[in-house]
ROKENU-177983 format. One record per atom (N, C-alpha, C): residue in one letter; x, y, z. Coordinates in pm, whole numbers, plus 32768, in hexadecimal, padded with zeros to 4 digits. Example, Ala and Ser with C-alpha at 12.3 -4.5 7.8 and 13.67 -1.06 7.14 Angstrom:
2
A85277DC7830C;A84CE7E3E830C;A85287EB6830C;S85057F1F82C4;S85577F9682CA;S850A80038313;
end
This chain:
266
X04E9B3EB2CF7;X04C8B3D92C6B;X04C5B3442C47;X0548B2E82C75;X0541B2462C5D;X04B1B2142C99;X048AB26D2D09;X0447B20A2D5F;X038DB20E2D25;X03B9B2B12CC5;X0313B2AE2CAA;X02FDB2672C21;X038AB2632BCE;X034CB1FD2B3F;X037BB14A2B5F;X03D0B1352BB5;X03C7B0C42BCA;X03ACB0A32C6D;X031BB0992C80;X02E3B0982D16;X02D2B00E2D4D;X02E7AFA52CCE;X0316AEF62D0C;X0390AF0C2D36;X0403AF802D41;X046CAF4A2D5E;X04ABAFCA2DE7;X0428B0142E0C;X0449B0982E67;X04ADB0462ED0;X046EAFAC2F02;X04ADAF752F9A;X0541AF8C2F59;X057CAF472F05;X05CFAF4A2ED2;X066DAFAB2EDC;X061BB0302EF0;X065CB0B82EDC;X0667B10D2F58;X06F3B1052F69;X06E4B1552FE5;X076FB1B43003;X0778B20B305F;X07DFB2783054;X083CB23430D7;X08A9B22F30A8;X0903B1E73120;X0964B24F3176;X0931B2493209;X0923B29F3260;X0992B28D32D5;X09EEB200329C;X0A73B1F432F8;X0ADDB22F330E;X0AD6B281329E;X0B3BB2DC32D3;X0B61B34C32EA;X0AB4B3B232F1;X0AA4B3EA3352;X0A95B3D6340E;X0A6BB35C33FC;X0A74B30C347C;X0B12B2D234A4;X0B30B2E53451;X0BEBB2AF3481;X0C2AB32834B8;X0BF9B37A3461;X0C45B40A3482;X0C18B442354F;X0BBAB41A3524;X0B74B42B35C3;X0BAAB3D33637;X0BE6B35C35FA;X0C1BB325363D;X0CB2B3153671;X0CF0B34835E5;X0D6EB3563619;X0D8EB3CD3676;X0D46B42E3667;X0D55B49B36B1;X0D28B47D372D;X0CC1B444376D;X0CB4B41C37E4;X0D21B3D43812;X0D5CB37B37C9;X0DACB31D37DA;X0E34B360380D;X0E3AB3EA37DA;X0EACB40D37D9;X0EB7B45F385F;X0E57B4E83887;X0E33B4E43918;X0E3FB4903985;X0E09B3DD3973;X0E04B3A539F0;X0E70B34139CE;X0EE2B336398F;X0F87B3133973;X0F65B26E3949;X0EE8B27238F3;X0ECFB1E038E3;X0EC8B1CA384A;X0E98B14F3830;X0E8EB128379D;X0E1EB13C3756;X0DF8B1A336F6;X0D89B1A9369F;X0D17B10E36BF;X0D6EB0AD368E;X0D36B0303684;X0CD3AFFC371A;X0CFCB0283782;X0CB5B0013821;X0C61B0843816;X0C15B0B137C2;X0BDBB12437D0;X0B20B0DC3771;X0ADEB0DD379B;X0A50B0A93775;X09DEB0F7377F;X09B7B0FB3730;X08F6B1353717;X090FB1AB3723;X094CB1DA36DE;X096AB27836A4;X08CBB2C9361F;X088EB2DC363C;X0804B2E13615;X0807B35C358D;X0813B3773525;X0828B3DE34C4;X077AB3E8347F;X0760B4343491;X06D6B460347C;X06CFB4CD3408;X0673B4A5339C;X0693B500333B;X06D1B51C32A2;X06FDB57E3263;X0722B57A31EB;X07E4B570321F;X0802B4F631D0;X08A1B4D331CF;X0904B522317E;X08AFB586313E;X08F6B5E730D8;X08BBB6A2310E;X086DB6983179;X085BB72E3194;X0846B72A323F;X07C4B7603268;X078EB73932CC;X077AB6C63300;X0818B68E336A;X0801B61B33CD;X0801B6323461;X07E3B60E34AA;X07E3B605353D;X0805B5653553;X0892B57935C6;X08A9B4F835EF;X0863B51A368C;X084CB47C3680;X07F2B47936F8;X0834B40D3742;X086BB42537E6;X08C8B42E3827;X0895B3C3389E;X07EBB3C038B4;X07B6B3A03918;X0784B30E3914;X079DB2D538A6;X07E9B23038BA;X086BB20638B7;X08C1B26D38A6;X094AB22E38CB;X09A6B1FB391B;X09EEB1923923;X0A12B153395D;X0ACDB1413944;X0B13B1293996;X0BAEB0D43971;X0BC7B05939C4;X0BD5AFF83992;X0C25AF7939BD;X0CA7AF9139CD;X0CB3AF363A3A;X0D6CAF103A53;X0DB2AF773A5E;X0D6BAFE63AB3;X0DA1B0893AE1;X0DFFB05E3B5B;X0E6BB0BE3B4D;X0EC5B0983BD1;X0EA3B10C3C20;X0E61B0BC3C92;X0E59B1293D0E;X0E44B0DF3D85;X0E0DB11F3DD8;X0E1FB0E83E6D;X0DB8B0693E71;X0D5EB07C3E18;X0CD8B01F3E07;X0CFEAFC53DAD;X0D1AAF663DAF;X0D16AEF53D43;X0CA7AE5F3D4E;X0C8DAE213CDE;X0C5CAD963CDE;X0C69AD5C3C89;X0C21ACE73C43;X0C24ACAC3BD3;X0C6CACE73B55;X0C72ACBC3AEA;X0C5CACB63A47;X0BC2AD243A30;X0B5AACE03A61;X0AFFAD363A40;X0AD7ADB43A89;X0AF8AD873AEB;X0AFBAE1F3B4D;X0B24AE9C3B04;X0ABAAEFC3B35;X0AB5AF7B3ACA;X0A7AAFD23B37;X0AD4B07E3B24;X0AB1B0C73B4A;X0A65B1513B10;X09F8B1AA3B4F;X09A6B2143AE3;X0A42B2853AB6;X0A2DB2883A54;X0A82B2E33A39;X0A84B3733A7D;X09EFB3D53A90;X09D2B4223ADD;X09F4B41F3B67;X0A05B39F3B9F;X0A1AB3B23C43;X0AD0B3863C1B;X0B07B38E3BBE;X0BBDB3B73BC1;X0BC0B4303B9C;X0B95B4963B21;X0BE3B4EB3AE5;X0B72B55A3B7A;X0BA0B57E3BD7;X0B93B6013C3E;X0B59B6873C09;X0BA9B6923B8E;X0BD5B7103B4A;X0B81B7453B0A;X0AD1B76A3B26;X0A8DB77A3ABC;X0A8FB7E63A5E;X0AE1B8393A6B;X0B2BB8923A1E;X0B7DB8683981;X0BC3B80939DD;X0C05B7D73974;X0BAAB79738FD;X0B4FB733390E;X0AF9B70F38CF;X0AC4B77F3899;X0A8EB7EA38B1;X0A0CB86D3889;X0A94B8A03821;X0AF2B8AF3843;X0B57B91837F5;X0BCAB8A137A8;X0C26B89337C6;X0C7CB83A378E;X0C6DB7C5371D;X0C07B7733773;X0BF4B6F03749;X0BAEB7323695;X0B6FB7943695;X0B08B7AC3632;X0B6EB7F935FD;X0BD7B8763614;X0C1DB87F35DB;X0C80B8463577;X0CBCB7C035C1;X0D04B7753578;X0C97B70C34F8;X0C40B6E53508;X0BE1B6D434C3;X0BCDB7193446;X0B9DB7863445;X0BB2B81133D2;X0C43B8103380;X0C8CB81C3402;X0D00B8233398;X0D4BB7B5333C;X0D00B7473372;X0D1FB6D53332;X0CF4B6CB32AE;X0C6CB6F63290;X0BFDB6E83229;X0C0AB78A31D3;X0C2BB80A3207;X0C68B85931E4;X0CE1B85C3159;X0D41B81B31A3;X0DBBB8033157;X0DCFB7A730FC;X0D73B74F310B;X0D69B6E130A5;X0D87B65D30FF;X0DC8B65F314E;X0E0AB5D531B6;X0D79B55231C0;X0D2DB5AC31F5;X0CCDB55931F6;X0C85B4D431A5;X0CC3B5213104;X0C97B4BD30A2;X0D22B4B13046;X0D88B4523091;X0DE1B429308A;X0DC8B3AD301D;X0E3DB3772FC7;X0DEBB3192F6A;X0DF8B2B52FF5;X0E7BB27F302D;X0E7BB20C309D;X0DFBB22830C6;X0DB7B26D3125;X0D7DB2763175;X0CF9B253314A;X0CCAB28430BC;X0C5EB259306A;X0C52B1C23047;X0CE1B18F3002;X0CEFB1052FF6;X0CCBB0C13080;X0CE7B0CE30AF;X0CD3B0913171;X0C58B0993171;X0C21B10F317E;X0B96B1183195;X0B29B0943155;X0B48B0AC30E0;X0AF1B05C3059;X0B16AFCB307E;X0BB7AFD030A1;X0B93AF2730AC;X0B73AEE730F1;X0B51AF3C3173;X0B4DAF1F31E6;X0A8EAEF43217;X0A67AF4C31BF;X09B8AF3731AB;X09A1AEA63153;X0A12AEA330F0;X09E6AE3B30A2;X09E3ADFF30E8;X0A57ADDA314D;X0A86AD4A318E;X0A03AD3B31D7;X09C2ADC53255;X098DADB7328D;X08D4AD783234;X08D7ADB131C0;X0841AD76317E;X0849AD03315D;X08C9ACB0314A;X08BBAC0F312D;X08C3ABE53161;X0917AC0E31F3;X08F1AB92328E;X08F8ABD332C4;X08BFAC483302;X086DAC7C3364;X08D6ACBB33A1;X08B2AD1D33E5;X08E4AD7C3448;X08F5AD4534EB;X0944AD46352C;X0975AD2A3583;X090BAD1A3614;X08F1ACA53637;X0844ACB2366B;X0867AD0B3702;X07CFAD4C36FF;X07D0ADD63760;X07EEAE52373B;X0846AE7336BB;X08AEAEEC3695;X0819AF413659;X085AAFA4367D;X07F8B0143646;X083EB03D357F;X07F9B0223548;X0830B06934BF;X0813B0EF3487;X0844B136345A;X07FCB1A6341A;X0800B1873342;X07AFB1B13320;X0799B18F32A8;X0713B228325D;X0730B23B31EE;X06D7B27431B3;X068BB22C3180;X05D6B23D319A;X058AB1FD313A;X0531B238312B;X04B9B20630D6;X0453B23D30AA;X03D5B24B310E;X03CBB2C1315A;X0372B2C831E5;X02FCB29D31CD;X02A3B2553201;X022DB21E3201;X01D0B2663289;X0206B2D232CC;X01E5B303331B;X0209B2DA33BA;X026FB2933399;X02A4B26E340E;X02D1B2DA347A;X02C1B2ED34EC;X02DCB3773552;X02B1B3BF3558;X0258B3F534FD;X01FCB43B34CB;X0233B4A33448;X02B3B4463405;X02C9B4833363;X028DB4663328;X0265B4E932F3;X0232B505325E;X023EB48331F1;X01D7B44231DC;X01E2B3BF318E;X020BB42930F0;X0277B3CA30B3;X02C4B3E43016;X0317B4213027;X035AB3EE309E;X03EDB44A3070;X0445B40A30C0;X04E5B423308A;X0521B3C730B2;X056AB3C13110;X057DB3963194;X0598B3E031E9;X05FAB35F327C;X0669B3C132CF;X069EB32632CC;X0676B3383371;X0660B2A6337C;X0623B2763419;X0651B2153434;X063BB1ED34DD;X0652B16B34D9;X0625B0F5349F;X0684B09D34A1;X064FB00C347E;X06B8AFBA3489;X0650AF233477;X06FDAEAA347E;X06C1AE5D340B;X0751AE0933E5;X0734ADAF336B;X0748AD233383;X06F7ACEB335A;X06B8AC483372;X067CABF332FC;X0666ABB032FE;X0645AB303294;X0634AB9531F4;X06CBABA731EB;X06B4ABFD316E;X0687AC713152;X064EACB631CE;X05F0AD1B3187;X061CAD923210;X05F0ADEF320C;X05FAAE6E325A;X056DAE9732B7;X0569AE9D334C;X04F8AEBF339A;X04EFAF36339B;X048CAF8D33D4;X04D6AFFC3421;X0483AFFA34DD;X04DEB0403521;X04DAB01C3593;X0465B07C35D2;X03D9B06535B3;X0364B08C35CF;X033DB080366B;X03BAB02336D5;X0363AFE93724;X03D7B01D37A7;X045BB070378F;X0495B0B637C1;X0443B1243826;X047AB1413887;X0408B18B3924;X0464B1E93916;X041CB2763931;X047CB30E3963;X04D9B35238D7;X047CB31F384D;X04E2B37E37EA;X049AB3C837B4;X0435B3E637DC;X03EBB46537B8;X041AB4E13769;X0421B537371D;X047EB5A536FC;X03FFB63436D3;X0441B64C3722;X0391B6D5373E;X0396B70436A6;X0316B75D369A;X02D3B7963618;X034BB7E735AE;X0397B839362D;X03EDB88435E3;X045DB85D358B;X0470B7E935B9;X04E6B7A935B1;X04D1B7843519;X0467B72D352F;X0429B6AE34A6;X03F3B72B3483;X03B8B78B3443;X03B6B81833E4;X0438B84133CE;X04A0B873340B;X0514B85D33A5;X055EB812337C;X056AB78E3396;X057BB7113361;X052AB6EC32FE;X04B5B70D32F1;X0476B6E13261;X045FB73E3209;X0472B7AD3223;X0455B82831E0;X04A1B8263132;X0516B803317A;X0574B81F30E1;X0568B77B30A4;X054FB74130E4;X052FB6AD30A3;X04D7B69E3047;X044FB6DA3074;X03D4B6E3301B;X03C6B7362FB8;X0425B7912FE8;X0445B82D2F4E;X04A5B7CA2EE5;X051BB76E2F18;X057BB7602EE0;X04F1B6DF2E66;X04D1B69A2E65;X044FB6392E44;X03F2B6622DE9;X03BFB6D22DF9;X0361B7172DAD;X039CB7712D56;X0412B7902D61;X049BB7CD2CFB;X04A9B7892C8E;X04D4B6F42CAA;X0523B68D2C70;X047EB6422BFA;X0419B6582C34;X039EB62C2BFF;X0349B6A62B8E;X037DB7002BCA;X035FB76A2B7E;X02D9B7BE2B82;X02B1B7AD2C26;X0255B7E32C62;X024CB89B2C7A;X030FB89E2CA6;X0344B9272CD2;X03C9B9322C88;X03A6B9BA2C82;X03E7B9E02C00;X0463BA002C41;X0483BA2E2CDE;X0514BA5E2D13;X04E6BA332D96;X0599B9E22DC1;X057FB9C72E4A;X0597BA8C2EB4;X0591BA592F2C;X056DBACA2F95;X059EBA97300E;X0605BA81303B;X0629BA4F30B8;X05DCBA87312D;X05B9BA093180;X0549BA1D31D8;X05AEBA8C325A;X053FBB04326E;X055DBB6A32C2;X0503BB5D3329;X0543BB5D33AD;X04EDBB703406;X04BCBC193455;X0455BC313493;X0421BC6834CE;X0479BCD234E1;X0520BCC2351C;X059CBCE4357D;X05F0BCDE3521;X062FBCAC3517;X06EEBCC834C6;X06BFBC163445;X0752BC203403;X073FBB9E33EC;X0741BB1633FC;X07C8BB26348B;X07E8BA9534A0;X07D7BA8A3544;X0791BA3D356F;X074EBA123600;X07DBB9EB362A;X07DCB9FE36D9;X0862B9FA3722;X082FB92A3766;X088EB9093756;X0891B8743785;X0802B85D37E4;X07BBB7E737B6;X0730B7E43825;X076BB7753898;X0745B7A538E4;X0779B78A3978;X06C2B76039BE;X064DB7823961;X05BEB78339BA;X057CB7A6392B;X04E3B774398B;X046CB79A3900;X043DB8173914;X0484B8743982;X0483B8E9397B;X04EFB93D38E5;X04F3B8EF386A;X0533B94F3822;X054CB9D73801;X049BBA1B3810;X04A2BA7D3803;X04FCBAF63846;X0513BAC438BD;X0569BB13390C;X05E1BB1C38DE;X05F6BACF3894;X06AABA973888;X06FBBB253844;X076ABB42386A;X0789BBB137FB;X07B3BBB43785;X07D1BBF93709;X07E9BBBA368F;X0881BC01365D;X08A4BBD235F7;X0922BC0935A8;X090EBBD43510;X0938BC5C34DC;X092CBC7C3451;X098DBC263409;X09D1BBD33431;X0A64BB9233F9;X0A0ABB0433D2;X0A0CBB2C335A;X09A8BAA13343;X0A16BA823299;X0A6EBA1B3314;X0AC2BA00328E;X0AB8B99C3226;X0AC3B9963178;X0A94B926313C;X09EBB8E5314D;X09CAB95B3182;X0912B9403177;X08F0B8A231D6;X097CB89931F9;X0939B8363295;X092DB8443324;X090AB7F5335A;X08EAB83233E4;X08D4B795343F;X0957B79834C5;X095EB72C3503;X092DB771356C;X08D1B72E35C8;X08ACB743363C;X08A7B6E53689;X08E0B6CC36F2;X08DEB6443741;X085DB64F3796;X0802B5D537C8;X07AAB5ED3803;X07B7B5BC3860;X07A6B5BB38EF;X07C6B5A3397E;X0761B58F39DE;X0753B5D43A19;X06F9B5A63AA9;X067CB6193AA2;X0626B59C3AB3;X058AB6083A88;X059FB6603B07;X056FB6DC3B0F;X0546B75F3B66;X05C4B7603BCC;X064FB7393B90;X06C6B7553C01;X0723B7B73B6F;X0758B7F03BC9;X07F9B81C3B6F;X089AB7E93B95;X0860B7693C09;X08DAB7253C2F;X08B1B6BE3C29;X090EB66F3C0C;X0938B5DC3C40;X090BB58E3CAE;X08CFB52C3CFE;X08C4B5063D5A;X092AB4AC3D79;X094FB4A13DF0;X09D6B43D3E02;X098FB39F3DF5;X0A29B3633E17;X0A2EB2D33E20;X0990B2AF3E5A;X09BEB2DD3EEC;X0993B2943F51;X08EEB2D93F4D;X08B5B3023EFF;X0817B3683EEC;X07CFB2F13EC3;X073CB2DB3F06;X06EBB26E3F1B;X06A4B26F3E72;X06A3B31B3E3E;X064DB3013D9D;X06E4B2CF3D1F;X068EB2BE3CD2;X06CFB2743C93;X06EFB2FB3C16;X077BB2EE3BE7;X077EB3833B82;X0727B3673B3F;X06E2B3AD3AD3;X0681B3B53A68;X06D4B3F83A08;X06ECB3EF39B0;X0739B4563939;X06DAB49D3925;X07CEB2D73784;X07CFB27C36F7;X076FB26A36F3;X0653ACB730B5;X05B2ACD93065;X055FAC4C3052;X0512AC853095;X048EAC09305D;X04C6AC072FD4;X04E1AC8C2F75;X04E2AC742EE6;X0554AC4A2EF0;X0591AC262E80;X0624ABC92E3C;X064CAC262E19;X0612AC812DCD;X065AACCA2D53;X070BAD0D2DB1;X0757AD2D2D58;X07D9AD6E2D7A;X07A1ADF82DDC;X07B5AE0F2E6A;X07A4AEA42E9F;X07FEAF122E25;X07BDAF782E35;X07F9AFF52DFD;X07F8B04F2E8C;X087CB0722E64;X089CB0E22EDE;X08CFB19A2EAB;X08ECB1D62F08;X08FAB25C2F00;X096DB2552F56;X09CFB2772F47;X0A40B2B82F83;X0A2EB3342FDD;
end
């Protein structure tokens, strides 16, 4: 609604997506006995208030204690540590839900953190290389639906917010981006006064898709436990349902110009 009566100031406006991405992170963090903070490019795709998918297949941890060590910058795929792709398909998305379920999720700390943490990052930039997640106004980037607001990657630099158009292997098949935009574009044309009642997007099968592991979604099996009308799905290794180890030659695949004051969304 801000973005269609004041459209000099859409760059401006955006839905802040850190701490659904924190949440993703501490929980990894907490599996591989490390610090949220050595945990990077955690990828949140999507609506930050319904339908998100974290996307798993740029992630990375620094300064992991294991048999492999190097540098400060030395970083390992997160996929070739967590073994367990179970855990990820079931757990990881479990604890997720129940986070956002119960309310935890939108903690005031955790919101405050979030918000200030974008500010810091929109006035001197985001940490160079870091993958960000952020809600913005899609221009058709990935192949979303241009006008709606939606959170993707990007990093922040000379004031202003990119998005990361130039990222290899984040593809997210048809099914995926149809229920990811589904309730986005109902929720839009609600608020505008196009549609008179929203309709939570139903698929084909049940309501809530089982963790995507491949762009074979369709196969995936589903469950009706679609709690708080969100839905975390971690995304992993195109056409595998495991993990590839360390030592596997492919690489995992799963993370203002203007002045004016940013406006954000919690």
């Amino acid at each position: 609604m801000l973005m269609r009566y004041a459209p000099k100031l859409a760059h401006n406006i955006v839905a802040v997506a850190l701490g659904v991405e924190g949440q993703a992170k501490a929980t990894l963090a907490r599996k591989l006995k490390t610090a949220s903070s050595s945990i990077k490019d955690v990828i949140i795709w999507g609506n930050i208030s319904g339908n998100s998918y974290v996307d798993l297949r740029k992630a990375k941890v620094y300064r992991y204690e294991s048999a492999i060590w190097g540098p400060p910058d030395f970083s390992r795929p997160i996929l070739s540590l967590v073994f367990d792709s179970e855990w990820i398909n079931r757990e990881f998305v479990a604890t997720l839900q129940d986070l956002v379920s119960t309310g935890k999720h939108f903690g005031g700390m955790l919101a405050a953190h979030s918000i200030a943490t974008t500010l810091k990052y929109w006035y001197h930039g985001s940490p160079p290389g870091e993958i960000v997640s952020l809600g913005v106004l899609s221009e058709g980037q990935f192949g979303i639906p241009e006008g709606i607001v939606f959170s993707m990657p990007v990093k922040f630099e000379n004031g202003t917010w990119v998005v990361l158009t130039d990222l290899q292997d984040i593809e997210i098949s048809e099914q995926i981006m149809t229920r990811i935009t589904s309730d986005l574009i109902q929720e839009k044309l609600v608020a505008l006064g196009d549609l008179i009642s929203f309709q939570p997007y139903q698929s084909e099968v049940e309501r809530t898709i089982s963790p995507a592991t491949s762009d074979d979604q369709e196969n995936q099996n589903v469950s009706d436990e679609h709690k708080a009308n969100t839905q975390f799905d971690p995304i992993q290794e195109e056409g595998k349902d495991v993990v590839k180890p360390d030592d596997s030659e492919g690489k995992p695949v799963e993370q203002l110009t203007d002045q004016n004051r940013p406006t954000t969304k919690a």
